[in-house]
Every structure is written in C-alpha cells, then in structure tokens.
NUZAKE-855820 format. One record per residue: residue in one letter; residue number from 1; y, z, x of N, C-alpha, C in turn. Coordinates in pm, whole numbers, plus 50000, padded with zeros to 5 digits. Atoms other than C-alpha are relative to their C-alpha. Example, Ala and Ser with C-alpha at 12.3 -4.5 7.8 and 13.67 -1.06 7.14 Angstrom:
A,1,49881,50000,50089,49550,50780,51230,50120,50000,50090 $
S,2,49881,49994,49918,49894,50714,51367,50109,50073,49923 $
! end
This chain:
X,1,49960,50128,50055,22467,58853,29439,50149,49977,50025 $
X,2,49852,50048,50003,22776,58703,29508,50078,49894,49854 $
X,3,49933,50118,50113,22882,58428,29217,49943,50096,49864 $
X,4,50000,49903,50175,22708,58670,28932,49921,50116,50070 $
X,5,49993,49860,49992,22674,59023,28899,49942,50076,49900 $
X,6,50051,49920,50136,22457,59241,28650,49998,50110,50021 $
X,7,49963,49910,49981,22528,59499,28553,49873,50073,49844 $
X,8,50088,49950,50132,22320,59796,28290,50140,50070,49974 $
X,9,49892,49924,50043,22558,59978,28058,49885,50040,49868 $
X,10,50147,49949,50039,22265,60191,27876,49893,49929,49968 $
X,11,50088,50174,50034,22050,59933,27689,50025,49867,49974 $
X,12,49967,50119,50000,22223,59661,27739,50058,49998,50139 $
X,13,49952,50031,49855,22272,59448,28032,50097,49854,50012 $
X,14,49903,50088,50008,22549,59261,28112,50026,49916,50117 $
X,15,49990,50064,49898,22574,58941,28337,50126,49916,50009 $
X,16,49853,50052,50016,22903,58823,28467,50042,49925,50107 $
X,17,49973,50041,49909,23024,58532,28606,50062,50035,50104 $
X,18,49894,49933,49917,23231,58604,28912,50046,49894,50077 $
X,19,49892,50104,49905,23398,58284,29054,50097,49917,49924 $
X,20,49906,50024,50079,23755,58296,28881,50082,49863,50027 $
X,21,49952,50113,49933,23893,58074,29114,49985,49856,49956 $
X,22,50100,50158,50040,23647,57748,28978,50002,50052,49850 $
X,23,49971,49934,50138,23729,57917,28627,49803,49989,49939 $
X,24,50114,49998,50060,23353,57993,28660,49887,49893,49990 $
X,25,50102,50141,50042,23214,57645,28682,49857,50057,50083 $
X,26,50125,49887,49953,22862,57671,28757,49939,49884,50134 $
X,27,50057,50095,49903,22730,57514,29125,49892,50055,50039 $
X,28,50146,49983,49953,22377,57518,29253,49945,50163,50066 $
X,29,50032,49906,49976,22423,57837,29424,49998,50115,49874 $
X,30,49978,49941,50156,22548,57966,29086,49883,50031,49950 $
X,31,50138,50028,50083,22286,57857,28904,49864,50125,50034 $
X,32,50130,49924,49901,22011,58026,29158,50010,50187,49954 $
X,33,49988,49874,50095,22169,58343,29062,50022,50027,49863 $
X,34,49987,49978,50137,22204,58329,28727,49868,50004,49969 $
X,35,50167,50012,50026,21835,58261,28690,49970,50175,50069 $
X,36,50026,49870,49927,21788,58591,28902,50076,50068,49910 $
X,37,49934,49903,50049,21984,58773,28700,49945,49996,49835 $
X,38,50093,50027,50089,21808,58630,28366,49884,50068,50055 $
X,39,50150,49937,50040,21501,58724,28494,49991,50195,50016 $
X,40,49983,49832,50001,21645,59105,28602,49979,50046,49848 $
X,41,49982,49944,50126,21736,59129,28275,49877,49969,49896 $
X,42,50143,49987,50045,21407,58984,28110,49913,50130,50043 $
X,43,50122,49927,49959,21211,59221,28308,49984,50147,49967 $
X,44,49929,49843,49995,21388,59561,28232,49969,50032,49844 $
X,45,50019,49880,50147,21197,59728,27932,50057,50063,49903 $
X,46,49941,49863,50062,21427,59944,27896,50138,49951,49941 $
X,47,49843,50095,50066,21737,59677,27803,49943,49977,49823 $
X,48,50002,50023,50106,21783,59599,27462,50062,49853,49950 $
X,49,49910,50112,50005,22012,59308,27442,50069,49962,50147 $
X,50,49920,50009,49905,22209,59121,27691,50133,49944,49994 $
X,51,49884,50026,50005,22563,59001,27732,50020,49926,50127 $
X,52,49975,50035,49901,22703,58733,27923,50131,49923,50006 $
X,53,49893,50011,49992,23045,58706,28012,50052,49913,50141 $
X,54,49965,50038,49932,23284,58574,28274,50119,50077,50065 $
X,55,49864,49968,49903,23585,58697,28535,50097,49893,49947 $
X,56,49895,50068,49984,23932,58598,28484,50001,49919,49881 $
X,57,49962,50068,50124,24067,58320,28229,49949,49908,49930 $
X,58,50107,50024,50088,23778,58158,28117,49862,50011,50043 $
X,59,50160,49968,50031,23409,58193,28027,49904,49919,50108 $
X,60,50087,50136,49943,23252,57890,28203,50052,49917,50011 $
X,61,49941,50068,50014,23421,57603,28279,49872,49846,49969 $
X,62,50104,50094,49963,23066,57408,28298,49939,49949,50157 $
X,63,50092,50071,49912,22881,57211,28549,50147,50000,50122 $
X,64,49962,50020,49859,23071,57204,28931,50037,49870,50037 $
X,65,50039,50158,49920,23156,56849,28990,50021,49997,50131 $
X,66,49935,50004,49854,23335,56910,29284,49864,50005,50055 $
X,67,50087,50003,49937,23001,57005,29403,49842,49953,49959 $
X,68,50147,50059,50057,22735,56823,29230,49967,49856,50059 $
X,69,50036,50135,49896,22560,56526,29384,50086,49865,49916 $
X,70,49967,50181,50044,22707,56164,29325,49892,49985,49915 $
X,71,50080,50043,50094,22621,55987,29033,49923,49859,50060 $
X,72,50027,50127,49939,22381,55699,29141,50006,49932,49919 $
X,73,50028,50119,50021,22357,55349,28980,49880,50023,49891 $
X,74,50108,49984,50109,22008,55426,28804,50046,50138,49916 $
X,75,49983,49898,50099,22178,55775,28660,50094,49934,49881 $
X,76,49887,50044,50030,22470,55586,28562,49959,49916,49855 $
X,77,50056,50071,50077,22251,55344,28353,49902,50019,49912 $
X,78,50087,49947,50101,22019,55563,28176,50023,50026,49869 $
X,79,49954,50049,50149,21982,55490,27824,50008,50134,49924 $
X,80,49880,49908,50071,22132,55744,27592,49908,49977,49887 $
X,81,50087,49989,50102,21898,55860,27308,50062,49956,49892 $
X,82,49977,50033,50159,21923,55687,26982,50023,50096,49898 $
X,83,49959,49907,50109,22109,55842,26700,49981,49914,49820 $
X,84,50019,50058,50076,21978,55751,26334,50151,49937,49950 $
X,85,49944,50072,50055,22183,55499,26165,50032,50022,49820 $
X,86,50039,50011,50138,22341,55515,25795,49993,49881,49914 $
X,87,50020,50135,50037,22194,55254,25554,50082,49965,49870 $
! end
C-alpha cells in the first residue's frame, strides 16, 4: 500500500494514514486502500481492536478536493434534508 499502511502490534491493528504532504486528505486512491486495510483488519481473528491514526501534523484533513470530480449543476442543486422546526 502506498497512501495507508497497517500495521499488527499484538492484538491490535493499527492503520495509518501516510500522505503528510495533503495533511492526509483522503483521494480515491486513498480511499481504495483504506477499505483494504479495513477489511485486513476485519478479517484477522486474532486482532482485538483497531486504531487509526495519521503521519505528520494532522489526522485527516478530509475529502481531496484538489482531486475530486467537479461539482455539476444537478449536485450543486440537491435539496438538503429538512431539519425539524421549533414551534
């Protein structure tokens, strides 16, 4: 894996971002491994807990924009779930 990395440290397994540079943001290739690395760690019996951390000076920065598709016109305009009202 290149962008995340798991690791075992006896029964616990620990998954860690690794692209300090983007303070971690997460882009499609990201993603692909992180799921792979969720399911390592689902699959392993022998884990107990997991841990998931990041490289460098922060945790996650979120979603990639730099590399996430353009917003289109119909995303742009999608209605936004109703939040109750007080009476």
């Amino acid at each position: 894996m290149g962008f995340v990395e798991f690791e075992r440290d006896g029964e616990v397994g620990v998954i860690v971002l690794n692209r300090p540079e983007r303070m971690n943001a997460l882009g499609s290739a990201m993603l692909g491994e992180l799921r792979a690395a969720y399911r390592e760690l689902e699959g392993d019996p022998g884990l107990k807990a997991g841990i998931v951390t990041g490289r460098g000076r922060a945790f996650c920065a979120g979603r990639d924009i730099k590399r996430a598709p353009p917003a289109t016109p119909a995303s742009a305009t999608r209605p936004r779930p109703s939040t109750p009202t007080s009476s």
